[in-house]
MINUTI-652128 format. One line per 3 residues: number of its first residue (from 1); for each residue y, z, x of N, C-alpha, C, O. Coordinates in pm, whole numbers, m for minus. Layout:
NUM = Y,Z,X,Y,Z,X,Y,Z,X,Y,Z,X; ...;
# end
This chain:
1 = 214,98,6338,268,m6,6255,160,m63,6163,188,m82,6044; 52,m88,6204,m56,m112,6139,m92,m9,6046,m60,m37,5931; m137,83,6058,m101,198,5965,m74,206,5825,m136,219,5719;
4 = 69,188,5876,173,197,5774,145,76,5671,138,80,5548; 133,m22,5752,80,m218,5689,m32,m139,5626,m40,m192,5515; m104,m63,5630,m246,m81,5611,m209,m9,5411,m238,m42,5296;
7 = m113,128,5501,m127,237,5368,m25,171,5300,m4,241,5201; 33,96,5298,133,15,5195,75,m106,5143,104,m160,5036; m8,m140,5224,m125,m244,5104,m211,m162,5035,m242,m220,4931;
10 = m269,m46,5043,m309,6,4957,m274,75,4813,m328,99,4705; m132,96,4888,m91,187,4775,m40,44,4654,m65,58,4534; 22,m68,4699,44,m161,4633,m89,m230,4565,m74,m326,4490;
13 = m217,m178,4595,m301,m264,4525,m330,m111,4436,m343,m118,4313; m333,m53,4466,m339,83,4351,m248,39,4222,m289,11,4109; m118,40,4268,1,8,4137,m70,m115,4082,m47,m141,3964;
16 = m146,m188,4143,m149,m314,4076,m277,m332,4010,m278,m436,3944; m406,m253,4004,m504,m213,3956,m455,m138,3885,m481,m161,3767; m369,m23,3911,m336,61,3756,m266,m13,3654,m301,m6,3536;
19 = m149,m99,3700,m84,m164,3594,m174,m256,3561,m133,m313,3460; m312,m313,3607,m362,m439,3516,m475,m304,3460,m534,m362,3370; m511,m220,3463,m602,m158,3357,m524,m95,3254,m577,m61,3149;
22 = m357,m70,3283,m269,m75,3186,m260,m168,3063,m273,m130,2946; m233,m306,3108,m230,m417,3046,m356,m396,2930,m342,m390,2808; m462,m389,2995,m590,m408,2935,m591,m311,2814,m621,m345,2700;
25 = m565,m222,2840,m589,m76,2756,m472,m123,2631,m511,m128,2514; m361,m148,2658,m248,m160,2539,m274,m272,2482,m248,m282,2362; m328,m373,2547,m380,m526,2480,m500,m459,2363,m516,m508,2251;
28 = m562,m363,2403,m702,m348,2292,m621,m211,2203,m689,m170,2108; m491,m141,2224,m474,m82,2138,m384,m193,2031,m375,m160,1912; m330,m299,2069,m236,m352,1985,m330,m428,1916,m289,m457,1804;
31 = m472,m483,1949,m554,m571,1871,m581,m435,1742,m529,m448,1632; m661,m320,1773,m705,m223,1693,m539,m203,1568,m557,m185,1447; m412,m210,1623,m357,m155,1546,m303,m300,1433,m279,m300,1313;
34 = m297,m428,1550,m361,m525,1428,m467,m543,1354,m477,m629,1267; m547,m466,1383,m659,m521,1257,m615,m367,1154,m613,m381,1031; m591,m268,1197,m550,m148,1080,m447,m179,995,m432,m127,885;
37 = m343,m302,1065,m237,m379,983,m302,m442,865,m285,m398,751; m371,m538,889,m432,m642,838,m522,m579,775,m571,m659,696; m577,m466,764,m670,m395,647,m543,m326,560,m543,m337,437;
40 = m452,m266,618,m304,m243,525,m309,m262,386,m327,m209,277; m267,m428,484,m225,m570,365,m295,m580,288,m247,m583,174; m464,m593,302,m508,m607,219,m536,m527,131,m597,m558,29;
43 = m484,m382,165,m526,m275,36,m375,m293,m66,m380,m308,m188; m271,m288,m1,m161,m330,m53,m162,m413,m149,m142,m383,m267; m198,m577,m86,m259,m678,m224,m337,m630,m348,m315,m659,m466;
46 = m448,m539,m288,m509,m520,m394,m403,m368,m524,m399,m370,m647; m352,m286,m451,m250,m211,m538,m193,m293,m646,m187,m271,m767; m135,m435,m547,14,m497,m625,m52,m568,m773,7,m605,m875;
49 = m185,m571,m740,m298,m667,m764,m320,m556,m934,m324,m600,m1049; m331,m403,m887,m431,m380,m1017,m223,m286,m1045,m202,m226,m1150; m144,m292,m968,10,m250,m1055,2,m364,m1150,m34,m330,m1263;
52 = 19,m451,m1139,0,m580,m1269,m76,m541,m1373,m22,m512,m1480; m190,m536,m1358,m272,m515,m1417,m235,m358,m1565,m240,m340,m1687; m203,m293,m1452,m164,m199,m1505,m63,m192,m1610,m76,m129,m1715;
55 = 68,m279,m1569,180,m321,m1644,168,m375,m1808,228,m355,m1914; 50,m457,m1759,m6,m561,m1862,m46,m463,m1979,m22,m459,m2100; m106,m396,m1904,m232,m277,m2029,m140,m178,m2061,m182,m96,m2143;
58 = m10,m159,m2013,111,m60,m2102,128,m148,m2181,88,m138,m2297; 204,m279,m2125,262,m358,m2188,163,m367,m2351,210,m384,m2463; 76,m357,m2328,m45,m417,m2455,m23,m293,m2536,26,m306,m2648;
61 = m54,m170,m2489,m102,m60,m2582,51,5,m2622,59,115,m2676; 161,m71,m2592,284,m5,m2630,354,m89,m2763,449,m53,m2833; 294,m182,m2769,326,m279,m2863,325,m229,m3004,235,m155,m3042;
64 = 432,m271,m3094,469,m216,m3216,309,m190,m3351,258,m118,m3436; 300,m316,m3273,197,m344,m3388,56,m266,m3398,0,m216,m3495; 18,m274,m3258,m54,m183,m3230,m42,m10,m3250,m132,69,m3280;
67 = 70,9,m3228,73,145,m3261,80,200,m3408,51,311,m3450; 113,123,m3453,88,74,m3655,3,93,m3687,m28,158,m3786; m87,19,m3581,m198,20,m3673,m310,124,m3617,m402,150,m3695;
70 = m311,182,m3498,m379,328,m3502,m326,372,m3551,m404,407,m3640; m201,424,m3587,m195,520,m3673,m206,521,m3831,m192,618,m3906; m239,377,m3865,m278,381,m3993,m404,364,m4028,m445,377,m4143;
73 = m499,321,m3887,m614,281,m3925,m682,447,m3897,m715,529,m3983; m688,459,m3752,m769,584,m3690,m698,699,m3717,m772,791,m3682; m563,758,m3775,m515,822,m3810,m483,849,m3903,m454,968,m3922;
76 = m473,765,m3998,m470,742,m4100,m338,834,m4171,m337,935,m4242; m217,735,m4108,m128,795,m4126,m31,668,m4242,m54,547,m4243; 71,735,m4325,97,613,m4376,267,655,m4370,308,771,m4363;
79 = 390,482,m4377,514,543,m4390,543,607,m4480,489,573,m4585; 616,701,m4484,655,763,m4628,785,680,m4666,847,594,m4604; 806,745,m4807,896,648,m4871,1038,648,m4785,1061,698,m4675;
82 = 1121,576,m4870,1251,571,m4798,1342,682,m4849,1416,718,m4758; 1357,729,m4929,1421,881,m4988,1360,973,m4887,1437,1039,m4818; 1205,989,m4868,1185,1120,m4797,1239,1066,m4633,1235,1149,m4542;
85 = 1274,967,m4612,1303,991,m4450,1493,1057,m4451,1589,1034,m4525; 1477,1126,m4355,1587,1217,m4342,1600,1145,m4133,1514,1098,m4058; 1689,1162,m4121,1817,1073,m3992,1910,1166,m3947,2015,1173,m4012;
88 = 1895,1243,m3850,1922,1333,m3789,2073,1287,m3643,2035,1264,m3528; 2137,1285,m3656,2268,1212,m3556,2235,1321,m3381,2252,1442,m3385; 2213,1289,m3318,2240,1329,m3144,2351,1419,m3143,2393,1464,m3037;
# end
């Protein structure tokens, strides 16, 4: 009877040493996979950060005026008259 008392406290402190080095082990993988979160975010911010950026500098170099004027300054292109333009229908 003792025995049995003896090998059933053991085996119960086994389960209970494995499940607390369990605990331990998933506690330091969920910190690691929070901080790989939290480096994420911050690369994310910085994307959303230079997509703006990006938007801005289409937004700039698509502008009417601008494109006018490379092509009249650095290209040196000019409109032609209104007789030579020809309008082609889809």
């Amino acid at each position: 009877m003792i025995f049995f008392r003896n090998v059933s406290l053991a085996i119960l402190l086994s389960i209970l040493l494995v499940s607390a080095l369990l605990v331990i082990y998933y506690k330091h993988e969920s910190r690691l996979l929070f901080i790989e979160l939290q480096k994420l975010e911050r690369d994310l911010d910085a994307y959303e950060v230079e997509w703006g950026q990006l938007q801005l500098e289409l937004t700039t170099l698509t502008e009417q005026n601008r494109i006018e004027n490379v092509a009249s300054e650095q290209l040196h292109l000019v409109m032609p008259l209104r007789e030579n333009i020809i309008y082609l229908k889809p």
